[in-house]
N, C-alpha and C positions, 0 to 999 in steps of 0.2 A: 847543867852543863852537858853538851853535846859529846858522846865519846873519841875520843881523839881515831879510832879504827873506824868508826864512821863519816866524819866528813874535816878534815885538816883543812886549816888554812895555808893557801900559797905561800911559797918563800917571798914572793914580790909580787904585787897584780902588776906591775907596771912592767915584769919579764912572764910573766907566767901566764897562759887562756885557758882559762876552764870551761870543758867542756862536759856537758849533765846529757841525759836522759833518761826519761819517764815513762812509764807507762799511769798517766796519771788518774784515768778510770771517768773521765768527765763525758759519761754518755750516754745517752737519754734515750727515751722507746720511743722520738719523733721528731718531726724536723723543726727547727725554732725554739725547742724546752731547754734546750740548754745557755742560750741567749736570755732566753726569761729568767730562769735562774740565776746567774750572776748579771744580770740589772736590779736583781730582787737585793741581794746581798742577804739571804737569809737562809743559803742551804750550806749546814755547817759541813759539807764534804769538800765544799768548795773553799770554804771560808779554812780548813786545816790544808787544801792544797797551795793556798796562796800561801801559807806558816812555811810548808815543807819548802819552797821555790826560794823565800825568801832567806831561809837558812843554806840553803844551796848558793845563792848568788853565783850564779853561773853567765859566763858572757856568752856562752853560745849553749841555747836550750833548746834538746828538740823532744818533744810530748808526742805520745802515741796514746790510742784511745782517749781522743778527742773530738767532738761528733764538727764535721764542715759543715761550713755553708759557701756559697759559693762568694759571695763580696768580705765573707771573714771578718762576719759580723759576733759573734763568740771568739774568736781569738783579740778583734780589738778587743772589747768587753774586757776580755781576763787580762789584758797588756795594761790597761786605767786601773785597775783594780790594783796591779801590781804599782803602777806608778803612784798611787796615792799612797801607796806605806813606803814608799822611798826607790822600789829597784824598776830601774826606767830599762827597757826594750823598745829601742827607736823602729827597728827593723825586724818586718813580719813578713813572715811565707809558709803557706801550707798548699799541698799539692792537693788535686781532686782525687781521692782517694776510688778504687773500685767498688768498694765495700758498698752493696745495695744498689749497685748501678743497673737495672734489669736488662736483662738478654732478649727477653722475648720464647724461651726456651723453657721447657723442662728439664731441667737439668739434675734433681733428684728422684724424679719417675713417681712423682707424687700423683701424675696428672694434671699438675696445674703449671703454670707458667709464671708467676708475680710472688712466688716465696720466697722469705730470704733467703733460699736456700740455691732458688733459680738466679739469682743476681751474679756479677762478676766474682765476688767477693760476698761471703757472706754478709748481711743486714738489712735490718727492715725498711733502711730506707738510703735512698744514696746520700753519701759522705759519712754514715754510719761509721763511726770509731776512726776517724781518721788521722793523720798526722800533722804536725806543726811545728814550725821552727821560730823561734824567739831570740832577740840578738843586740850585742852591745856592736859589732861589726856589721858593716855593709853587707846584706847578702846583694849575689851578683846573679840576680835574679835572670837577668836576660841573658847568661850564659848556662842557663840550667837546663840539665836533660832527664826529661821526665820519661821512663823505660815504663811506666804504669799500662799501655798499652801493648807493651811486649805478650806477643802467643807462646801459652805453654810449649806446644807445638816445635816452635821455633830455636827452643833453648838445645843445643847441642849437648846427647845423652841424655836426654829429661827420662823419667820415670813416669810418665804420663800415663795411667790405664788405659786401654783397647776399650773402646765405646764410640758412640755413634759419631762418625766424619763433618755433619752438620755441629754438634758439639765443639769438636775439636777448631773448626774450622774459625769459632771466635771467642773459645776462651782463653779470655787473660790467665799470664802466668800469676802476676802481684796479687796476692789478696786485698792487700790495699796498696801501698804504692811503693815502686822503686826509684827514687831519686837521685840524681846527682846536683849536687847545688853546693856555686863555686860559694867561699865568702872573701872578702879584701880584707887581708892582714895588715896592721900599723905598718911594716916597712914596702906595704907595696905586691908583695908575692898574694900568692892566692893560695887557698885553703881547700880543699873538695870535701865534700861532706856527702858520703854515701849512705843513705839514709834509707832503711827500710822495717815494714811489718808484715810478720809472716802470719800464717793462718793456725792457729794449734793442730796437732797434728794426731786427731783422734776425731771425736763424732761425725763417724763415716762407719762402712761397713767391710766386709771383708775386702773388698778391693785396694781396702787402706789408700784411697782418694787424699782424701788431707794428710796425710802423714809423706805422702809420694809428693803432693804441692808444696808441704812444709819445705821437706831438702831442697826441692829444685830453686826454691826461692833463694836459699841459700847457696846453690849453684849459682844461681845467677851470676853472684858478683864474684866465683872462680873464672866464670868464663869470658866475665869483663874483664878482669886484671891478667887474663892470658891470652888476650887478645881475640878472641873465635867470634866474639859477636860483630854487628854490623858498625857498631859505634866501637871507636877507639880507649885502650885505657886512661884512666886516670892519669894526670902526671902525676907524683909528689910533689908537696907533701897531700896525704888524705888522709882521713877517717872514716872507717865502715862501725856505721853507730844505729841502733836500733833495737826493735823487739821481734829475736831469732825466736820466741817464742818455743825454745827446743833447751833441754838440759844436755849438756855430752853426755853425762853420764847416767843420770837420774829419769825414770818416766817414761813416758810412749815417746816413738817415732824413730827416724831413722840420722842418724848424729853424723854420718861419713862426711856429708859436703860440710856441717858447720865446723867438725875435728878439724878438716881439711883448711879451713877460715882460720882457725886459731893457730895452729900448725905454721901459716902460709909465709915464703921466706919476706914477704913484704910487707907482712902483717904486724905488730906487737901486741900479743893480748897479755895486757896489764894486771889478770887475772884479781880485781880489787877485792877485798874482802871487808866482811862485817865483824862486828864484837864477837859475834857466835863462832866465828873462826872459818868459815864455809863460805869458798869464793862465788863470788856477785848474786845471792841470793834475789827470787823476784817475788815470790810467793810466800806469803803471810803466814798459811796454815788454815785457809778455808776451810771450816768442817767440813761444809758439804764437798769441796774439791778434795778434800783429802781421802774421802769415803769413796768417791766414786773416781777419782782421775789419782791420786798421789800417795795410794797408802803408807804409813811409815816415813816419810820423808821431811822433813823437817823445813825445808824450800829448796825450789828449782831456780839454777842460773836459766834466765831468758834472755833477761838485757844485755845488752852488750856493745862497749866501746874498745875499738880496735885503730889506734894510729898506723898509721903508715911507719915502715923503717929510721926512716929520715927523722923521723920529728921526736925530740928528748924529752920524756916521759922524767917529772919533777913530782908528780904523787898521784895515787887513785884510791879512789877504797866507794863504798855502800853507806850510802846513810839508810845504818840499822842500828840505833844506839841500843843500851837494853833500858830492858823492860822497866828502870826505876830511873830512866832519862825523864822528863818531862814532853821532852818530843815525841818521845814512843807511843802514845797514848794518838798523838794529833796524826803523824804516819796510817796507825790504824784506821782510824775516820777518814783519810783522802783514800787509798787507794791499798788494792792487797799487793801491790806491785811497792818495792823499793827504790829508790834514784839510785842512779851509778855514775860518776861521776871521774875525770883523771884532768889533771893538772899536766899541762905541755909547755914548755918551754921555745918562748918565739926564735929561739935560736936555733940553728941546726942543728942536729945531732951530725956528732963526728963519723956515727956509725950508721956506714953504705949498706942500701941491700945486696945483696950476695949479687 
């Protein structure tokens, strides 16, 4: 039996949309290995991430650390795999991620120009770990804004380090992508889903590069929802859902912009927690991450699901059952990241943003 602090069932599917996300680790050292792999049906990380998905049944899924291709030939893959044990996702979309998109640039002074390190986005190859969305609703694809092209540069107050003008001049802020992607709700209103993955905010050097990229990414969507950038805010209702890959409290980096996100008067963070009693844990307990990035820490909030004011919040928590769950075992095989997941209510909430 699944823990009841880990994943509850809705009071009603038929008033209630669950909404999940993943960080679900499906990501390979090259382009096309991950298609091969769930065609094969025989690599068991994949085969406990279809268990975890399916015990989630969630109608709107969005996975992060999932490697693209560009026709979304690995996301169909994994959508059939899901529809043969019974949970159908009609509706697919994942954005071209940064991640290994090369510059043509040196951009960590190695000398060389074609490392993953020179890329948009860290990875060895582009679409490396990229993001995806899975859906029982319409996504409204052709009203979507894809911000993945946005310049660091550009983002009003960025943290951006002093280094070379040519640099500056095309890198992207997203490490992998910043979306906005509407979906059509049963009575007709539309839903936004601000959807992003930020970069960890460590292996860099004193200039603390990724840890200054981490926040800004999470700037980002302050300075979408106050209006500064070139594109207009969100209406409500939305969701800002992803991997901030940042702890507020716990770990490297810099927490101001994502406090700032969960604080934010338009925001709800639902704060879900696990059995272990520690809100939205993401992190397993890597030995080696723990020895070298997390000592003493038990897991870091990363993921993160934030509704908009407007939309009434009917439950959330972490599927992290304990350790003598039968799940707990199959969680560990898919991914060292946990699902998070909250339950919304198609009805309005009574309560206005400020």
């Amino acid at each position: 039996m699944v823990a009841q602090a880990a994943i509850a069932a809705a009071p009603s599917r038929a008033e209630t949309l669950r909404i999940a996300t993943w960080n679900i680790g499906l990501e390979r050292s090259g382009p096309g290995l991950l298609l091969q792999d769930i065609d094969r049906g025989t690599d068991p990380a994949i085969a406990a991430a279809l268990t975890v998905l399916l015990h989630l049944d969630a109608d709107i899924l969005v996975l992060t650390g999932m490697d693209h291709d560009p026709a979304l030939h690995a996301l169909r893959a994994l959508a059939r795999r899901l529809a043969d044990r019974g949970l159908s996702y009609p509706h697919l979309h994942a954005p071209r991620p940064n991640s290994g998109q090369p510059t043509g640039l040196d951009l960590d002074g190695d000398s060389i120009t074609h490392g993953p390190a020179d890329a948009q986005g860290w990875g060895r190859f582009p679409g490396a770990g990229g993001s995806a969305v899975l859906s029982r609703l319409p996504l409204l694809t052709d009203g979507a804004t894809d911000h993945s092209a946005f310049l660091w540069r550009d983002l009003p107050g960025h943290l951006m380090p002093p280094g070379d003008p040519a640099h500056a001049a095309i890198q992207r802020l997203p490490s992998h992508s910043h979306l906005q992607l509407p979906v059509a709700l049963p009575d007709g209103r539309h839903l936004t889903l601000l959807i992003w993955h930020a970069t960890p905010p460590v292996f860099d050097g004193p200039e603390d590069r990724n840890g200054r990229r981490n926040h800004d990414e999470a700037a980002f969507w302050l300075r979408l929802l106050d209006g500064s950038l070139p594109t207009p805010p969100p209406a409500p209702p939305f969701v800002l859902i992803g991997d901030a890959n940042l702890d507020p409290a716990d770990g490297d980096g810099r927490p101001a912009a994502l406090m700032a996100l969960l604080t934010h008067p338009l925001l709800r963070d639902a704060a879900p927690r696990g059995s272990h009693g520690r809100s939205e844990p993401a992190h397993q307990g890597d030995p080696a991450l723990d020895t070298v990035l997390y000592p003493r820490l038990g897991g870091l909030r990363l993921d993160y699901i934030l509704p908009s004011r407007n939309l009434a919040l009917r439950g959330a928590g972490v599927l992290w059952p304990p350790p003598e769950d039968p799940l707990a075992p199959v969680l560990a095989a898919a991914s060292r990241h946990y699902p998070v997941w909250v339950d919304l209510s198609l009805q309005p909430s009574a309560e206005a943003p400020p």
